[in-house]
C-alpha positions in Angstrom: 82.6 103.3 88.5 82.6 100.4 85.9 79.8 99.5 84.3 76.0 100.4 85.0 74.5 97.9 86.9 73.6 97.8 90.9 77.0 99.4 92.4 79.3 97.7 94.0 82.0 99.1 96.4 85.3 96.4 96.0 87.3 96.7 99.1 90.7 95.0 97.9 92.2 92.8 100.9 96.0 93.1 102.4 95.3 96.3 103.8 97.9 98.8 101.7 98.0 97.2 98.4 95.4 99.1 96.6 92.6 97.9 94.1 94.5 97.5 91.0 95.0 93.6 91.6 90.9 93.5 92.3 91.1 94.4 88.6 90.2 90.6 87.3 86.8 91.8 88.7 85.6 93.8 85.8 83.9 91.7 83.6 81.2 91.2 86.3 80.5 95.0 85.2 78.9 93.6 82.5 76.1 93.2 85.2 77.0 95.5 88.1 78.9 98.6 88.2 82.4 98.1 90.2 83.7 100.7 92.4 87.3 100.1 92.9 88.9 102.6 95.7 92.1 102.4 97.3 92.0 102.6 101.2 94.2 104.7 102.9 98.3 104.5 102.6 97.4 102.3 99.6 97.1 102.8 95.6 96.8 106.7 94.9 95.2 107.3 98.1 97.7 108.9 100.8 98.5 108.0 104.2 96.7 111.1 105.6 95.8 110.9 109.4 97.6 107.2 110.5 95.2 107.1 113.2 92.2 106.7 110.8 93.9 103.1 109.5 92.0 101.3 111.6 88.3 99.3 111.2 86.5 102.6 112.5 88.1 104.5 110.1 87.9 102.3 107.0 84.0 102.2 107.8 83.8 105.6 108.0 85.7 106.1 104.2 83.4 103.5 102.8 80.3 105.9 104.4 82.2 109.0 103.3 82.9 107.1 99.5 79.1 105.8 99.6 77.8 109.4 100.5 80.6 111.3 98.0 78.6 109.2 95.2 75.1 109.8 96.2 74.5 106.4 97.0 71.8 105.0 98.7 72.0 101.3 98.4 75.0 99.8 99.1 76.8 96.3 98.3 80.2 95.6 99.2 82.7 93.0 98.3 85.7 92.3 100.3 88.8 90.3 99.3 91.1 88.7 102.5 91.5 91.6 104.7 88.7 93.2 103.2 86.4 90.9 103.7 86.9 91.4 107.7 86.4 95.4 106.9 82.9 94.3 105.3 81.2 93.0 108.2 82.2 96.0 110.3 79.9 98.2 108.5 77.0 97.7 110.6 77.1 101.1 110.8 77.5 101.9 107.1 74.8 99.3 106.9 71.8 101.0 109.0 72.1 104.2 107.4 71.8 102.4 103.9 69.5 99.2 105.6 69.6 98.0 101.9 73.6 97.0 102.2 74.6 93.5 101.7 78.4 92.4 101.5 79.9 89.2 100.6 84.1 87.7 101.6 86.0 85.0 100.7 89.1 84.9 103.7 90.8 82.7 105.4 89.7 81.5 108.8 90.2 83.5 111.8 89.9 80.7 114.1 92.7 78.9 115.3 91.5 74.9 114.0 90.3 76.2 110.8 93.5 77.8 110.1 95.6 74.9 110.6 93.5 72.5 108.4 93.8 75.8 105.8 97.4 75.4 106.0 97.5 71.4 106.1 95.1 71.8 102.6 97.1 74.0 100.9 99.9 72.5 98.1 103.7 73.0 99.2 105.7 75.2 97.1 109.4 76.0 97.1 109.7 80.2 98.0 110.9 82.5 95.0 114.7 83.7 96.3 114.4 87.2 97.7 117.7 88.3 97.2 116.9 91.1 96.3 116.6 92.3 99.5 120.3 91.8 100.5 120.9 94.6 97.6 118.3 97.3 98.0 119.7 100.3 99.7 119.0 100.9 103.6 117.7 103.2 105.4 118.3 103.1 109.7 119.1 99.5 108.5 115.9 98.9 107.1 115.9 97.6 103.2 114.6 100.3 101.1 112.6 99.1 98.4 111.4 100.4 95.3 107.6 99.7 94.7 107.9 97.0 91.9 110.6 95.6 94.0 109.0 95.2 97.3 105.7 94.1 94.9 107.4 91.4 93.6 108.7 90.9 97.1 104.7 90.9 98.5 104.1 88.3 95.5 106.4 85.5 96.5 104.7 86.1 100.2 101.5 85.0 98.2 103.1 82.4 96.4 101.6 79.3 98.6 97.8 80.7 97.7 98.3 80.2 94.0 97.4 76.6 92.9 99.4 77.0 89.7 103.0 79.2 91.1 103.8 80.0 87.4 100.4 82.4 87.2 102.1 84.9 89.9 103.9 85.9 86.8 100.7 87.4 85.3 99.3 89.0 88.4 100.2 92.9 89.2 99.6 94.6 92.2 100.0 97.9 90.8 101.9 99.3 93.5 102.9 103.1 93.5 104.8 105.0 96.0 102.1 105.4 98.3 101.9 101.5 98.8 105.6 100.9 98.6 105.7 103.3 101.9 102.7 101.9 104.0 102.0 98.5 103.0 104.3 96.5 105.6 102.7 98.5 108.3 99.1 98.7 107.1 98.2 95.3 108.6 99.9 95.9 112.2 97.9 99.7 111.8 94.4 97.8 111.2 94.7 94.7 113.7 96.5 97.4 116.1 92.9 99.4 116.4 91.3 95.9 117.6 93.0 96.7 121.3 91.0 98.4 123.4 
């Protein structure tokens, strides 16, 4: 935990990336104290059981994290993807009936996403040629983790309002995330189907 004021769980967004990018968040613990975690197959946290990466089972870690710390009242802050994990904790929420949680995402709904996109500046794409030269697996491009980060980043490049400040932004990505984070996202919407 960062800081000493109400606590704060952050759950990062871009389900396998880890928390280490959610970083630019800690001079709010001058105010509140941050609890950064990764979720699993992301940061330092392994993979574990692939069929707990789903919204059931990120709820469940957030009660498990929330109970591991003795916490009673709980806030969370979600980021993109995380922000849709957030509201899924009614659950979470009536056991600690003091919870609040608070998202900034992009739109869901099919309207809302096209004026997103029709809003948003155009950019020219980074080259990824790197991928043609990474070493393969089954056919698959094999990338180290600061490889396939800066790889994630240029996918990110159209949200950045100045492209020359994705040059200062690290994702932090270890092992862990290099393995899991191209599946993480098909894993989490994947538990939707019923």
């Amino acid at each position: 935990m960062l800081g000493e004021g109400s606590p704060v769980i952050v759950i990062h967004g871009a389900i396998g990336l880890g928390s280490t990018y959610m970083r630019a968040l800690d001079p709010w613990a001058d105010e509140l104290g941050l609890i950064y975690y990764d979720q699993r197959g992301s940061g330092e946290t392994p993979l574990g059981d692939v069929q707990r990466v789903s919204f059931a089972g990120g709820v469940d870690d957030l009660d498990g994290l929330r109970r591991r710390l003795g916490l009673e009242r709980v806030q969370l802050i979600g980021h993109s993807a995380g922000a849709y994990l957030a509201p899924c904790t009614q659950p979470l929420t009536q056991r600690a009936p003091r919870a609040s949680w608070s998202s900034t995402r992009p739109p869901l709904a099919p309207e809302l996403m096209q004026r997103f996109g029709k809003e948003m500046p155009p950019v020219e794409p980074r080259p990824t040629t790197m991928l043609a030269r990474d070493r393969r697996v089954g056919g698959v491009p094999q990338l180290g983790p600061s490889r396939l980060e800066r790889h994630q980043l240029n996918t990110f490049l159209p949200f950045f309002r100045d492209p020359a400040s994705i040059e200062r932004v690290s994702l932090g990505f270890t092992p862990i995330t290099a393995a899991n984070v191209q599946q993480g996202p098909q894993r989490m919407v994947g538990s939707l189907a019923l």
